[in-house]
N, C-alpha and C positions, 0 to 999 in steps of 0.2 A: 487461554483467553477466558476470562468471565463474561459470563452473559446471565440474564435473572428473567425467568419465566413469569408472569402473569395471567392467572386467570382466572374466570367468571362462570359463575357455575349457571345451570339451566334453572331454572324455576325450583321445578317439580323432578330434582335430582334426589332426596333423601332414598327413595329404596335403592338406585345405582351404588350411591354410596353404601348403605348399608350391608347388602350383597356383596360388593367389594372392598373395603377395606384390608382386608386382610391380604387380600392379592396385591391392591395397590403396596399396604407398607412392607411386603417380601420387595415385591420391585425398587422401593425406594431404598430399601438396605443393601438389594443386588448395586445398585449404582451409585454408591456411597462413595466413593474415589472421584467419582466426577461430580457428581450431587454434595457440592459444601452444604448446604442449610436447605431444606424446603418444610411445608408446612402450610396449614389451614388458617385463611384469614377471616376472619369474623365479623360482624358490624359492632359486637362490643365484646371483652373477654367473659367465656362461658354462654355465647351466642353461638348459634346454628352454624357451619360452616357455608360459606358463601363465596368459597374458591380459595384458590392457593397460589404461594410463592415458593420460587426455588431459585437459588443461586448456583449456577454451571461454572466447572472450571473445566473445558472441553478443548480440544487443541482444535475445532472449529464450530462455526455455526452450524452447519450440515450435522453433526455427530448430537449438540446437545438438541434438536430438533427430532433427529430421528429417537434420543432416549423420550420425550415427550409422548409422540407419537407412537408410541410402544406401550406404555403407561396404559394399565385395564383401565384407568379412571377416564383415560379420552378416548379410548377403542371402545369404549360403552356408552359413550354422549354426553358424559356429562356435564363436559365441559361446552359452556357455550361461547366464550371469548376465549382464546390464548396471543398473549405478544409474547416475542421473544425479543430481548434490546438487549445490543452490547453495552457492559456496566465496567465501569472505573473506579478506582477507587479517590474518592477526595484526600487532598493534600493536608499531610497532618495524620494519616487512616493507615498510613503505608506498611504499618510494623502489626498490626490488627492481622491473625489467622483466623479464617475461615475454617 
């Protein structure tokens, strides 16, 4: 099942981030099979990061939650919102791989 993480970073995150990055993208390459696409979203391209999107292909809610929550990035604060929503694909999209 697909599901697409959502989230908003805290303010005054840039040393979290800077500190780990490196931890965060091993993690994100450890879970590559489940994690189709994630990544930092910006207010404009080549702007400060200001939280991220990932798209799960997880055989549950419960699994792509707890890969989040494992994530140095949110075990260190930085994150100040996350949603988790089940995602669909729109009609017409069906033959598009992730």
């Amino acid at each position: 099942m697909r599901y697409i993480a959502i989230f908003e970073d805290i303010a005054d995150g840039s040393a979290i981030r800077a500190d780990l990055t490196e931890a965060h993208q091993a993690f994100l390459r450890q879970h590559k099979g489940k994690l189709r696409l994630a990544g930092a979203v910006r207010e404009e391209h080549g702007g400060r990061p200001v939280g991220g999107a990932w798209v799960f292909d997880t055989d549950t809610r419960e699994e792509a939650d707890a890969i989040v929550r494992a994530d140095p990035f949110f075990a260190a604060g930085l994150r100040a919102t996350y949603k988790l929503l089940a995602w669909g694909t729109a009609p017409g999209y069906e033959d598009v791989v992730l």
